[in-house]
Backbone as a ProteinNet text record, in pm:
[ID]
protein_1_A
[PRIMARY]
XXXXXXXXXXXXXXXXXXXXXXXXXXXXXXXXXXXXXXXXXXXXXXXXXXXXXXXXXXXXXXXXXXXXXXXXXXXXXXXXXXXXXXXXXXXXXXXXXXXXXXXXXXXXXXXXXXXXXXXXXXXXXXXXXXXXXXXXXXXXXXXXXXXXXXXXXXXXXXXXXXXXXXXXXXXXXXXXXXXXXXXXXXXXXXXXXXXXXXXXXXXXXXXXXXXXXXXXXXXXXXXXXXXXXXXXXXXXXXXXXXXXXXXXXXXXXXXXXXXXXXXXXX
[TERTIARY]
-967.6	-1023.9	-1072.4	-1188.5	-1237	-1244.4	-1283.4	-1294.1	-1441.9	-1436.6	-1609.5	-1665.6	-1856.7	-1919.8	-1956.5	-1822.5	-1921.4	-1967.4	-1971.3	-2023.6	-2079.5	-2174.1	-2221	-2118.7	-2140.3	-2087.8	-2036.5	-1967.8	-1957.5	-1901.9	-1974.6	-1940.4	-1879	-1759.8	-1673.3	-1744.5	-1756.4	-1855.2	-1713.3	-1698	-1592.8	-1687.7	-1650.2	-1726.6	-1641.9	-1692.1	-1636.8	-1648.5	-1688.4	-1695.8	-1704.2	-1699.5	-1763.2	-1922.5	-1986.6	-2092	-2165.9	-2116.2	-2140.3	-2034.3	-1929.7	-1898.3	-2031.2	-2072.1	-2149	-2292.2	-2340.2	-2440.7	-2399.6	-2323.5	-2228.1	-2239.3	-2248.5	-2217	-2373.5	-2430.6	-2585.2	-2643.7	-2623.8	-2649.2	-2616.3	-2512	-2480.6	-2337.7	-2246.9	-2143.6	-2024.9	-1944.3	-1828.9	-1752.4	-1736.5	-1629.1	-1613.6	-1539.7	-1579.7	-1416.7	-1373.7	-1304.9	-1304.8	-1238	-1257.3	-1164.5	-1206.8	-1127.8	-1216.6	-1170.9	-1269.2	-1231.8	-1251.2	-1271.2	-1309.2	-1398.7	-1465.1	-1420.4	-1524.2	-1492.5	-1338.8	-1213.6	-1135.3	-1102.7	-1171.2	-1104.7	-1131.4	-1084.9	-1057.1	-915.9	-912.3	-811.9	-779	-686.6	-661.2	-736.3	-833.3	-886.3	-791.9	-871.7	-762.9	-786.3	-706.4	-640.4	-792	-884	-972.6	-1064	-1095.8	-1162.5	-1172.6	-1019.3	-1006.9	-1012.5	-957.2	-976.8	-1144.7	-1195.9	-1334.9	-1408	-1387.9	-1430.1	-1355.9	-1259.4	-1194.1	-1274.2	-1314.9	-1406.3	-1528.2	-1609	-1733.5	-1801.1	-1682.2	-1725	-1681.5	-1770.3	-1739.2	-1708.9	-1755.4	-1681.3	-1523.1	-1519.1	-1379.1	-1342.7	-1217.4	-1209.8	-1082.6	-1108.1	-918.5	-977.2	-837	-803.8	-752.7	-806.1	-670.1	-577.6	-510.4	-404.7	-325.5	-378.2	-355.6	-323.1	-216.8	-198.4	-274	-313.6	-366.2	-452.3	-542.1	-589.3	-523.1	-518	-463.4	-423.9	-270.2	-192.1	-130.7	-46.9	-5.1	115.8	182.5	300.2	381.8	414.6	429.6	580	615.7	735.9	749.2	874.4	943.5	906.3	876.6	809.3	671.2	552.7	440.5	459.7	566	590.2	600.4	655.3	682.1	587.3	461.9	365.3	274.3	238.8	184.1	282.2	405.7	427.2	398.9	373.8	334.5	185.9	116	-38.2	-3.7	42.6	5	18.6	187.4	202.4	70.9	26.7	-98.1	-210.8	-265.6	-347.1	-290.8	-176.2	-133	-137.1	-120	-150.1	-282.1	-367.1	-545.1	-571.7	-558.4	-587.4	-692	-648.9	-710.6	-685.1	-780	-770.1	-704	-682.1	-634.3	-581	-558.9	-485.4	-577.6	-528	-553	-440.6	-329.1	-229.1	-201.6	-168.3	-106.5	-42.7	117.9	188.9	234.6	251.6	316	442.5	470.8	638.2	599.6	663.6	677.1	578.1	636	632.7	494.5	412.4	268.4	294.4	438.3	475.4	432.5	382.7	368.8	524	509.7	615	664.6	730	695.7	843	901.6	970.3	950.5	840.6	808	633.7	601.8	473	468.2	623.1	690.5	740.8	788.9	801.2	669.4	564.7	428.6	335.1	358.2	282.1	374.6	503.7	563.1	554.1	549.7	514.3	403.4	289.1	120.3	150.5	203	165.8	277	345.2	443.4	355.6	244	138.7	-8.2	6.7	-90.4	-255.4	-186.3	-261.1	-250.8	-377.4	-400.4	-379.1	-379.6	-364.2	-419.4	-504.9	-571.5	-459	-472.6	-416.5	-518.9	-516.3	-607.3	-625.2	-714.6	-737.6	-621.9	-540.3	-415.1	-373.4	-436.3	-402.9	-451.8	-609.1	-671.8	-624.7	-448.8	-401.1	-308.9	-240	-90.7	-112.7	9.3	13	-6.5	-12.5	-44.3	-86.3	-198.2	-303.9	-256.9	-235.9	-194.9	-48.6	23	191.5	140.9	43.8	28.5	-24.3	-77.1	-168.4	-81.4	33.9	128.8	225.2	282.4	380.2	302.7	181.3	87.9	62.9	17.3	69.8	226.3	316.3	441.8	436	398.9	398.2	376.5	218.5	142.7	19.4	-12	-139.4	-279.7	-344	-452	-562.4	-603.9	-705.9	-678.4	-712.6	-692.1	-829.8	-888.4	-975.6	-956	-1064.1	-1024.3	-1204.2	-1167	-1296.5	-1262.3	-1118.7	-1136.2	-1050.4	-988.6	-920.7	-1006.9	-1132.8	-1244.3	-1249.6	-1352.1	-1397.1	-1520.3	-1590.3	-1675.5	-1642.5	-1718.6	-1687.8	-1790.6	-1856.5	-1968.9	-1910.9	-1844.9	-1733.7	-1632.8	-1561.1	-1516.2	-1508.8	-1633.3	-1626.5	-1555.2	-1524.7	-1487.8	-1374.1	-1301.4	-1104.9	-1150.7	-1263.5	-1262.3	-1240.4	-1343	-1374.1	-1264.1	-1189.5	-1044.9	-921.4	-935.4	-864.2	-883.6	-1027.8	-1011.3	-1000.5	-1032.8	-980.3	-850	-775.3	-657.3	-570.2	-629.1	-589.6	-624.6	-653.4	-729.9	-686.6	-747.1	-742.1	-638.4	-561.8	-386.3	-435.5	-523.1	-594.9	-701.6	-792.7	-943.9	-931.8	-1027.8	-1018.3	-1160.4	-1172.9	-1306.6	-1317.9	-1412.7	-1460.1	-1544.4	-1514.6	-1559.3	-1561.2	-1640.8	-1710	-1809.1	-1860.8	-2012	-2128.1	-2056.7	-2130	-2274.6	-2383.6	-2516.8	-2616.5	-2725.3	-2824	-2875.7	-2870.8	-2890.1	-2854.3	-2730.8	-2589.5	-2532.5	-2530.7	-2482.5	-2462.6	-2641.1	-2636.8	-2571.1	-2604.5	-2544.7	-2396.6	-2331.2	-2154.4	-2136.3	-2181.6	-2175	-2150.6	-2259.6	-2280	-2165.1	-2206.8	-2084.8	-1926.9	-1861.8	-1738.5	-1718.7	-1805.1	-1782.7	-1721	-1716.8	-1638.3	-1722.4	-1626.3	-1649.5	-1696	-1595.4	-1643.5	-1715.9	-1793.1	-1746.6	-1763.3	-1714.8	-1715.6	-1768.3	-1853.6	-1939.1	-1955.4	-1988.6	-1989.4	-2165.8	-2233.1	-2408.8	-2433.2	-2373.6	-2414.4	-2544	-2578.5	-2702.9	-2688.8	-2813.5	-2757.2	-2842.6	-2766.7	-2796.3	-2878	-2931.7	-2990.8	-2956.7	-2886.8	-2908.9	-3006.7	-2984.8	-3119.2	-3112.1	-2968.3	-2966.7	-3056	-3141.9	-3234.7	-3210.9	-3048.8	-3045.9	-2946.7	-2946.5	-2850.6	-2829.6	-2684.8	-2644.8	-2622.4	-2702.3	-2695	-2579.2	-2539.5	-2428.7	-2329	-2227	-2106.3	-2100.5	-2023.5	-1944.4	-1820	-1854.9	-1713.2	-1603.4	-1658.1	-1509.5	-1571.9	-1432	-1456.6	-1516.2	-1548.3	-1538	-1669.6	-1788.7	-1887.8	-1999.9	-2125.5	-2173	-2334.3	-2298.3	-2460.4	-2350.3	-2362.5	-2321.1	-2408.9	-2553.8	-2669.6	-2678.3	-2624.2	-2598.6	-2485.4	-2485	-2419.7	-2396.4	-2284.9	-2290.7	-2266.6	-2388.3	-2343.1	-2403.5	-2338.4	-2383.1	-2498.7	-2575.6	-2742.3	-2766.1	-2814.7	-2836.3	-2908.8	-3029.2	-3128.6	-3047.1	-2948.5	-2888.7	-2763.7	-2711.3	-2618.3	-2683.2	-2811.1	-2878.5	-2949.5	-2966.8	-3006	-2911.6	-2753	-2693.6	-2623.4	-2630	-2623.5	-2694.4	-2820.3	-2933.2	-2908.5	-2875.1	-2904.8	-2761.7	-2673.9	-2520.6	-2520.4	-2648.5	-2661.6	-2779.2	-2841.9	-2974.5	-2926	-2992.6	-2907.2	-2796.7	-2813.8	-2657.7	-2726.6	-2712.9	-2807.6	-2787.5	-2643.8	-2574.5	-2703.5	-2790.6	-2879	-2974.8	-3025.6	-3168.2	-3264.6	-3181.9	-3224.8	-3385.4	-3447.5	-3513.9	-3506.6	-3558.3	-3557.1	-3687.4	-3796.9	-3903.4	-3946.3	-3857.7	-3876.5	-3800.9	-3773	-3665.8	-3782.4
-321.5	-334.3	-476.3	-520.6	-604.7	-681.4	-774	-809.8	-779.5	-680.3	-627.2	-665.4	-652.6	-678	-601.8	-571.8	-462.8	-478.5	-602.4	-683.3	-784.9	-921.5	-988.3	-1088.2	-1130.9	-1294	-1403.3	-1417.8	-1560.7	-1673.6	-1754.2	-1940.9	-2006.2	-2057.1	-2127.4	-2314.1	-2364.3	-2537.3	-2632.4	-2692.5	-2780.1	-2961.8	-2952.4	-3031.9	-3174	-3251.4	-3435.7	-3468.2	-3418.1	-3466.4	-3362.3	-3413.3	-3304.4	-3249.6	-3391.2	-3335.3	-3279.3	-3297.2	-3189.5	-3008.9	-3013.8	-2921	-2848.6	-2913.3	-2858.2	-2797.2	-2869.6	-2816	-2715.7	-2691.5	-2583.5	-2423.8	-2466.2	-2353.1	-2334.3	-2410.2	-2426.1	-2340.5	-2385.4	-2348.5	-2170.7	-2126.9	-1979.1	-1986.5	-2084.5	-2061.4	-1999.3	-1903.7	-1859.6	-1902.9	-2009.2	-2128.4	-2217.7	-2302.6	-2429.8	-2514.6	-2547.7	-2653.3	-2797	-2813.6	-2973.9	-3068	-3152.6	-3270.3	-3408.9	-3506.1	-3633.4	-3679.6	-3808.3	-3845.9	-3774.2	-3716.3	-3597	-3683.5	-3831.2	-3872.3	-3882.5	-3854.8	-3843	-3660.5	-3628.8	-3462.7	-3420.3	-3498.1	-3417.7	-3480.9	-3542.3	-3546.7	-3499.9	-3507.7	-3460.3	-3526.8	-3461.6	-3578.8	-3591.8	-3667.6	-3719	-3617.8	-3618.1	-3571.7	-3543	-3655.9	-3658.7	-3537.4	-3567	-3503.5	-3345.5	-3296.6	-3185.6	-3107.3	-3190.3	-3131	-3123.4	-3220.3	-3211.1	-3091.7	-3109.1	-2944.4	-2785.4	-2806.9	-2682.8	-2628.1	-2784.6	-2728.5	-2721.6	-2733.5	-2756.2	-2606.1	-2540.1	-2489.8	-2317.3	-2244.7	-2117	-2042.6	-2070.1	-2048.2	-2045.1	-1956.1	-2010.8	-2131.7	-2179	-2367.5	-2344.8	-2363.5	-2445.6	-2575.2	-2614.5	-2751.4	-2813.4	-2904.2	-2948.8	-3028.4	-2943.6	-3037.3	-3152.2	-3241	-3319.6	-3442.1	-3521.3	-3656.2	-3792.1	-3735.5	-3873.9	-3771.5	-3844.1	-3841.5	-3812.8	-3806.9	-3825.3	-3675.7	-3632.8	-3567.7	-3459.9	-3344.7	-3281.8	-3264.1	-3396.9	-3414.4	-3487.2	-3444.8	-3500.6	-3584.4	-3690.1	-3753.9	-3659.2	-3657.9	-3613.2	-3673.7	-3817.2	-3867.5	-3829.7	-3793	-3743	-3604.7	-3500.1	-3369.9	-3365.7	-3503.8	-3497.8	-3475.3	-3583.7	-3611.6	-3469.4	-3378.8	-3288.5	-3153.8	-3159.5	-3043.7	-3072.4	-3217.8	-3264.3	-3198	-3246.1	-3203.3	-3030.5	-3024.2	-2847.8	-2823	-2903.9	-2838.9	-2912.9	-3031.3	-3059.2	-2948.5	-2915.9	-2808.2	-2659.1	-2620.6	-2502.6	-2532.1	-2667.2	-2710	-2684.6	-2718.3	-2731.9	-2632.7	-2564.9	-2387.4	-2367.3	-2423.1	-2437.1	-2228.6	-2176.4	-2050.1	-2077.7	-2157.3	-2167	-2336.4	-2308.9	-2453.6	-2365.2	-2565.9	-2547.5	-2603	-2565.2	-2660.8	-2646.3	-2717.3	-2706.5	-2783.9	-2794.8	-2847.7	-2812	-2897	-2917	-2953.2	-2903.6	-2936.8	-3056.6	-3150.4	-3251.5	-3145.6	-2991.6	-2985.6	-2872.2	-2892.4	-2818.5	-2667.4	-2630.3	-2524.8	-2545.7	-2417.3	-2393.2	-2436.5	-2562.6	-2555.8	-2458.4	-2368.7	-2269.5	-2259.3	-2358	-2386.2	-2468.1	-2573.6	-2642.4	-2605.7	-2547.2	-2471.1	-2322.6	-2267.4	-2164.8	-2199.9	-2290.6	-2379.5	-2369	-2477.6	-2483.1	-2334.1	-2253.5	-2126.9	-2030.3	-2045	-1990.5	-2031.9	-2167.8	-2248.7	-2233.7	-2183.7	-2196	-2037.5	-1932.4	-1789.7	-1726.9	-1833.6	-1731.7	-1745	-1852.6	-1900.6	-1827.3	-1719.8	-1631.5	-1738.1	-1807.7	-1953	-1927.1	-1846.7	-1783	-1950.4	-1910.3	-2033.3	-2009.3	-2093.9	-2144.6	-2175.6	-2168	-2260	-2322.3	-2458.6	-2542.8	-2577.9	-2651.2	-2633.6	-2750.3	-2746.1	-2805.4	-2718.6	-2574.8	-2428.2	-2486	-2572.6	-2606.7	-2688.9	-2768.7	-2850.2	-2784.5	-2656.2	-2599.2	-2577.4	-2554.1	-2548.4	-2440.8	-2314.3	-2168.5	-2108	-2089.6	-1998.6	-1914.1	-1783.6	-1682.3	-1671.9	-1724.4	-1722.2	-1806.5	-1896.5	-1958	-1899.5	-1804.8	-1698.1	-1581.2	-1541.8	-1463	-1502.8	-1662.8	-1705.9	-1714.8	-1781.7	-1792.5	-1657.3	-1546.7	-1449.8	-1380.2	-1401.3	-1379.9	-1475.7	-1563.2	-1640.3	-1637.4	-1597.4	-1485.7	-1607.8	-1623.9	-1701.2	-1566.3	-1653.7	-1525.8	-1514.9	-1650.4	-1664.8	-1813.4	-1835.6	-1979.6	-2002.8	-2112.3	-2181	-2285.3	-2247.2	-2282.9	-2270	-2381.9	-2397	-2333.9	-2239.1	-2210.8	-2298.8	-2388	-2463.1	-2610.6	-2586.8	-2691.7	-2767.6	-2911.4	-2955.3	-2883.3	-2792.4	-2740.1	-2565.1	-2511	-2299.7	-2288.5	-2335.4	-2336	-2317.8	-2418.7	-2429.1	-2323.3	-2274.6	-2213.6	-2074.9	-2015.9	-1935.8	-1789.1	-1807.1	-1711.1	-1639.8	-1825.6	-1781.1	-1726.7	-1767.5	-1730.1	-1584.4	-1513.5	-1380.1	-1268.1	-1340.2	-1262.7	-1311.8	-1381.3	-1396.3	-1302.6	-1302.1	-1173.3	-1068.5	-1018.3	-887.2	-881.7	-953.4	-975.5	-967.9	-1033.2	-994.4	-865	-808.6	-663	-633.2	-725.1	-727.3	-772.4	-816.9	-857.5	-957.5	-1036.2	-1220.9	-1224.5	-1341.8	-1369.6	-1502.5	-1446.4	-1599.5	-1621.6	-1746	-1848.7	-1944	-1926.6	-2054.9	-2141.7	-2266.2	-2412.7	-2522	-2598.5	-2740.2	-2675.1	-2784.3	-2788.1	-2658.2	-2585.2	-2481.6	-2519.1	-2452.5	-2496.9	-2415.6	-2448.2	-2302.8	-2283.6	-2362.3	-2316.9	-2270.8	-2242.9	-2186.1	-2060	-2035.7	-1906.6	-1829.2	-1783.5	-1608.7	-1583.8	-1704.9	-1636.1	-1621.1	-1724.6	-1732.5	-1595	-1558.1	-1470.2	-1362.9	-1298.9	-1222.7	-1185.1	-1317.3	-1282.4	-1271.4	-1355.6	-1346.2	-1204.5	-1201.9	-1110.6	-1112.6	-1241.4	-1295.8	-1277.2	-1264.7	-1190.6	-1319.4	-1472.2	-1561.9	-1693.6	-1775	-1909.9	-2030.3	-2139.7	-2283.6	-2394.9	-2440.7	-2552.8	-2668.5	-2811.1	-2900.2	-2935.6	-2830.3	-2816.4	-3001.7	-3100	-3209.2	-3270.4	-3344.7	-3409.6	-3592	-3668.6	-3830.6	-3819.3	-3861.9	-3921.7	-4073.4	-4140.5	-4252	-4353.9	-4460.4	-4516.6	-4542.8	-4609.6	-4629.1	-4771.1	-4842.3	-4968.1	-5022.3	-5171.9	-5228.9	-5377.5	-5403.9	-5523.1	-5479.2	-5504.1	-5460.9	-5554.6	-5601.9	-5697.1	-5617.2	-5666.1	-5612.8	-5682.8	-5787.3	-5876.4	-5808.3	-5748.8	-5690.2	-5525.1	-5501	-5357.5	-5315.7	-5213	-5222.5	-5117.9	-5065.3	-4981.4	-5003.2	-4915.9	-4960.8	-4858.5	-4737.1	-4563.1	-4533.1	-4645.8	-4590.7	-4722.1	-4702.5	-4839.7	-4863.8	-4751	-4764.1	-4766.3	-4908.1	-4897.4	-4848.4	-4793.6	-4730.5	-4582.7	-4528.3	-4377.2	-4322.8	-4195.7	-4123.2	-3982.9	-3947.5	-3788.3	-3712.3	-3592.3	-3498.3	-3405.5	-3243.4	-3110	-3102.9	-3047	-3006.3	-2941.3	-2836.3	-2693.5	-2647.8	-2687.8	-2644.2	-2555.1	-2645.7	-2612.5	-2498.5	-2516.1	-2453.3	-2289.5	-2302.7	-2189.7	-2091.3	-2164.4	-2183.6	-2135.3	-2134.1	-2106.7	-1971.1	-1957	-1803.5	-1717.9	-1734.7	-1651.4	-1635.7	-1704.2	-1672.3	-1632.1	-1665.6	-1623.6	-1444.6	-1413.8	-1254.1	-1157.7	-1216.9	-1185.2	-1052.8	-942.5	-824.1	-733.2	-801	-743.9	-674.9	-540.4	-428.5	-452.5	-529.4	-498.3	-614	-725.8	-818.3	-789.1	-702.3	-685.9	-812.9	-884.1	-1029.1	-974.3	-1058.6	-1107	-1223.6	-1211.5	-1356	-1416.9	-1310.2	-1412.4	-1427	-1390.7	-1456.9	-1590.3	-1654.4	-1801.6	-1926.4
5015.5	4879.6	4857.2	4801.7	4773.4	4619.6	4541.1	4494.4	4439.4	4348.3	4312.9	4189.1	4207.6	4104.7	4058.7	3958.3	3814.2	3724	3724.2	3596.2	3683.2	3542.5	3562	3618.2	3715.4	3789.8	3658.6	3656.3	3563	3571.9	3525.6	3609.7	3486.1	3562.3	3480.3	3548.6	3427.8	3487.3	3427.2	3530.1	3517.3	3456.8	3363.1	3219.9	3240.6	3292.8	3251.8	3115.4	3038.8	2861.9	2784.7	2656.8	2546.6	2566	2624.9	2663.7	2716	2847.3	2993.8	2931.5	2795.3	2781.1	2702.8	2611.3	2530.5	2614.6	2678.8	2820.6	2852.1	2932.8	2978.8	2903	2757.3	2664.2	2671.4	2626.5	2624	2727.7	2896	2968.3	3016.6	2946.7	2947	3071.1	3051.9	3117.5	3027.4	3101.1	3007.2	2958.8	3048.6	3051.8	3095.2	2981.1	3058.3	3062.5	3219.3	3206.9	3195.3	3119.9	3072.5	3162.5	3252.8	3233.2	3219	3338.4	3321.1	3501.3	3491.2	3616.5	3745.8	3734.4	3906.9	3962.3	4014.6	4111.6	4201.3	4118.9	4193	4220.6	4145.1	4189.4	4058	3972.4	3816.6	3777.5	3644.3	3596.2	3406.1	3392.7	3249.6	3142	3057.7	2941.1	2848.9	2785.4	2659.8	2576.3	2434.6	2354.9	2281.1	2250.1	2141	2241.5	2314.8	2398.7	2416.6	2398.3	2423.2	2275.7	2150.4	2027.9	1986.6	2023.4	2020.7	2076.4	2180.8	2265.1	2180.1	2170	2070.4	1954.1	1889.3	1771.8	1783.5	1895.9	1899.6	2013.9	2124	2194.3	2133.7	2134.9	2105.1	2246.3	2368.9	2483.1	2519.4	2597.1	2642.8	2699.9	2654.1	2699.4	2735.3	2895.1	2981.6	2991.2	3036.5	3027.9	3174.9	3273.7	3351.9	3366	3426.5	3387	3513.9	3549.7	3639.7	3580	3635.7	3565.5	3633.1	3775.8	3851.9	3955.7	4035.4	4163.8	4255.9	4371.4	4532.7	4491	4621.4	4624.7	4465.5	4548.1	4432.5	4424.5	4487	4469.5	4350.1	4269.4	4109.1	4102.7	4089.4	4044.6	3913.8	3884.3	3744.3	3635.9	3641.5	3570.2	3536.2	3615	3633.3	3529.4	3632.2	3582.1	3403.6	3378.3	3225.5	3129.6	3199.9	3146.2	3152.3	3275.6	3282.2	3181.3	3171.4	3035.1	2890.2	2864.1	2745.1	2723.1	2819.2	2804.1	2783.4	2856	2855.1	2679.5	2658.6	2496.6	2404.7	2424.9	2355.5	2346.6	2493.9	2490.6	2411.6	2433.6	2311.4	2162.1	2145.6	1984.5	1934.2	2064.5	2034.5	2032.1	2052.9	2062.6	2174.9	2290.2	2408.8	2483.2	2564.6	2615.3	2685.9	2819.2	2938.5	3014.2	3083.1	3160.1	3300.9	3364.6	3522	3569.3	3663.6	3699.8	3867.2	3902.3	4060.5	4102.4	4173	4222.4	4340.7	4440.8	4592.3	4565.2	4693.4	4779.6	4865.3	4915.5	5038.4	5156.4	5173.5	5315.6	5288	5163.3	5162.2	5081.2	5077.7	4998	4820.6	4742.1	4651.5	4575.6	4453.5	4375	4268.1	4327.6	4222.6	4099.4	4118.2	4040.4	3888.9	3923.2	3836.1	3764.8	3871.7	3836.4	3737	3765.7	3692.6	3531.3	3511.6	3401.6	3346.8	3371.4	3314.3	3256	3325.9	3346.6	3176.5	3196	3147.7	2959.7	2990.7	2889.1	2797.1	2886.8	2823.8	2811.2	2868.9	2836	2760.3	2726.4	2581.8	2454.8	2444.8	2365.2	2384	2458	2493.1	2556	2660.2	2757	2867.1	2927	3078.6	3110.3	3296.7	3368.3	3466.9	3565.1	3701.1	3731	3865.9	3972.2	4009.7	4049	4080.1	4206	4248.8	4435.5	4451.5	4421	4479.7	4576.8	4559.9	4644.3	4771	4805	4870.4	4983.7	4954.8	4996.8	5060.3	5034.3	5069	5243.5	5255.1	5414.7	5447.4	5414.1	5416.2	5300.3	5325.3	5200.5	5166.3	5213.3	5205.3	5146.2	5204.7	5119.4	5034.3	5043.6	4880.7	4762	4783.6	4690.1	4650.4	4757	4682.1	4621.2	4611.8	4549.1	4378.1	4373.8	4257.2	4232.6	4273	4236.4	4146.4	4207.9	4208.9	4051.7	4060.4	3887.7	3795.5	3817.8	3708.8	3668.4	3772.3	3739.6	3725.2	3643.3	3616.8	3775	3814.9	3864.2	3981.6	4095.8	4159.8	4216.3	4167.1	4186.3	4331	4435.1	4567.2	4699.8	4762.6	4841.4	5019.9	5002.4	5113.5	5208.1	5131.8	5232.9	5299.8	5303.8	5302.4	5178	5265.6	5157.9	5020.1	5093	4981.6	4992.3	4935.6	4947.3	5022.7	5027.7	5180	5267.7	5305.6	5455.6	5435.1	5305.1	5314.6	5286.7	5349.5	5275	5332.7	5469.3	5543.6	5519.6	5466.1	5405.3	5263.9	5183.8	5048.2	5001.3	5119.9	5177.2	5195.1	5298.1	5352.4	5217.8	5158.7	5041.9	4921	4841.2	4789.2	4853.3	4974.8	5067.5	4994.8	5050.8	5037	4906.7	4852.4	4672	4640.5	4643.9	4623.7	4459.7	4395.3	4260.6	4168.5	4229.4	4187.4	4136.8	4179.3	4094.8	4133.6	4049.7	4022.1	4163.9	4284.9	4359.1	4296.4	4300	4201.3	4294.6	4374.5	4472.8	4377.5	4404.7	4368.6	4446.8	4431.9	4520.2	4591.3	4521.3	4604.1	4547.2	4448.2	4440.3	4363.5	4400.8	4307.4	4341.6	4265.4	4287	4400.8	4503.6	4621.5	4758.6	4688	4781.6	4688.9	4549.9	4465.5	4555.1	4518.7	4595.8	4694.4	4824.8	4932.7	4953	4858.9	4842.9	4779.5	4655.4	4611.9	4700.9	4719.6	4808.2	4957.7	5018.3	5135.4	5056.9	4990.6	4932.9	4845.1	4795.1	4660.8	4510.9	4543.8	4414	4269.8	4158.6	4051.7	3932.9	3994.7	3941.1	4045.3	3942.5	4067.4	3938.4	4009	3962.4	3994.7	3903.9	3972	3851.9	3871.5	3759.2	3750.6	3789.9	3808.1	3698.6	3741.6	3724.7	3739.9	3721.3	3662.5	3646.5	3628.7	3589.3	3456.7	3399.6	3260.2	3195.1	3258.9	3237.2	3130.4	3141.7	2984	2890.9	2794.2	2711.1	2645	2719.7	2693.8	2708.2	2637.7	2645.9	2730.2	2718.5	2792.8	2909.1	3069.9	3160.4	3244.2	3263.1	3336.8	3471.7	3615.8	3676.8	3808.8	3686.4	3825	3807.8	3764.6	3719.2	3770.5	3804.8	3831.5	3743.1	3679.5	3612.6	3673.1	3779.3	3863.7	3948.1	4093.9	4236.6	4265.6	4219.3	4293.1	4267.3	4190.7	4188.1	4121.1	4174.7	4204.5	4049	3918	3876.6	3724.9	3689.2	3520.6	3389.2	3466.5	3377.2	3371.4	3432.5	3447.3	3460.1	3361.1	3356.4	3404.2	3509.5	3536.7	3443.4	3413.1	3290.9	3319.4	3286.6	3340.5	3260.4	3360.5	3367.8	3284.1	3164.6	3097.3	3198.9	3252.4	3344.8	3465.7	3556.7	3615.4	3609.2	3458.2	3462.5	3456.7	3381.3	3344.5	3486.7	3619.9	3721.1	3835.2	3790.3	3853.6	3801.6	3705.6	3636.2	3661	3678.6	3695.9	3857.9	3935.8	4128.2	4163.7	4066.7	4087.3	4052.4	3938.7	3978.2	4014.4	4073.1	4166	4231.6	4231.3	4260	4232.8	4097.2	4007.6	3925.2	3932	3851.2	3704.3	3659.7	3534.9	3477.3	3512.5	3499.7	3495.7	3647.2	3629.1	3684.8	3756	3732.9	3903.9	3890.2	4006	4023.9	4174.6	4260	4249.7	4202	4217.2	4073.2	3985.1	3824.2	3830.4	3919.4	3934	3950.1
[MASK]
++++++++++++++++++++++++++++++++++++++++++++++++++++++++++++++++++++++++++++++++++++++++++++++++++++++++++++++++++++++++++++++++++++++++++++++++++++++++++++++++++++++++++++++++++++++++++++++++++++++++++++++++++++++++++++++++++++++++++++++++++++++++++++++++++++++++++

């Protein structure tokens, strides 16, 4: 049993701001997760950020929930900080979370990940698993323990760096789920890779941050100064496309009768 399209495909756009959220909605995504910092992966936005999006997005809005970069190995201290957010996001009247935690030895934490999950869905707050899945030492026992938890859906590239590369495990993973959970390949996804991910995987959703640069409109720019290490243009800004997001909806269901869509109306 597979993972089928009886419906339209739908792209959840993982949003660095209010603004790339509001694109997003613009653009015809279902949903949009919010955090901030891509360049490291994704981390948790702030507070203003996420109430902002609550009132502004008529979409569905998760949240992730990560406290830092690197690894998904959380100090207790960390862990603290990530159940706070979660209860922030249930205050905001957020739809969903994204969460994921490791063991030392690549195992699913499903002790402390059980906590979190349990936390957001007595508040009626579906949950992702996040490509922290991407990191575990075995996919498969990792998808039935997240299973076993009651995650709705795990967002994952296959074990690769992008769902391109991965798309073979993405494939044998929904096989494998045979409807028990939503697998949602993400990274790297964009309009010129959809269809064919689509297609070979079969997946029902996917995830992409269909990003864009934003240009400033400052009139004076000091070009001696850097103000971080992780990225080199203080005049531009990354922010989701509408064009794109709209671009990747449309080729994400190219052959989906429930659409109607064509390929050579693109």
């Amino acid at each position: 049993m597979t993972q089928k399209n009886d419906h339209s495909v739908i792209l959840e756009v993982c949003a660095n701001s209010i603004t790339s959220a509001l694109a997003a909605q613009d653009g015809g995504a279902a949903r949009v997760q919010l955090c901030e910092n891509l360049y490291e992966g994704g981390t948790t936005p702030s507070y203003g950020e996420i109430m902002m999006a609550r009132k502004l997005l008529h979409v569905k809005l998760s949240v992730l929930i990560r406290p830092r970069g690197g690894d998904f190995l959380y100090t207790p201290l960390e862990f603290e900080v990530m159940a706070a957010d979660v209860r922030n996001c249930i205050e905001a009247g957020c739809d969903g979370i994204a969460i994921g935690i490791l063991n030392p030895d690549g195992t699913i934490d499903k002790r402390r990940c059980t906590e979190l999950i349990r936390m957001a869905k007595q508040w009626g707050v579906s949950v992702t698993f996040n490509r922290a899945f991407d990191m575990c030492s075995d996919l498969c026992q990792g998808m039935e323990d997240i299973i076993e938890m009651g995650c709705e859906r795990i967002l994952t590239s296959g074990g690769k760096s992008t769902a391109m590369e991965g798309a073979s495990k993405i494939a044998r993973l929904i096989e494998k789920a045979a409807g028990r959970i939503i697998i949602m390949p993400g990274s790297g996804v964009n309009e010129l890779n959809v269809t064919d991910l689509v297609h070979f995987t079969h997946a029902t959703e996917v995830h992409s941050s269909a990003r864009g640069y934003l240009r400033s409109v400052m009139d004076y720019k000091n070009d001696a100064i850097l103000m971080g290490s992780n990225y080199g243009d203080e005049y531009s800004v990354e922010t989701t496309d509408i064009e794109r997001v709209k671009a990747i909806v449309k080729l994400a269901n190219v052959d989906n009768p429930e659409t109607k869509l064509q390929k050579h109306t693109f």
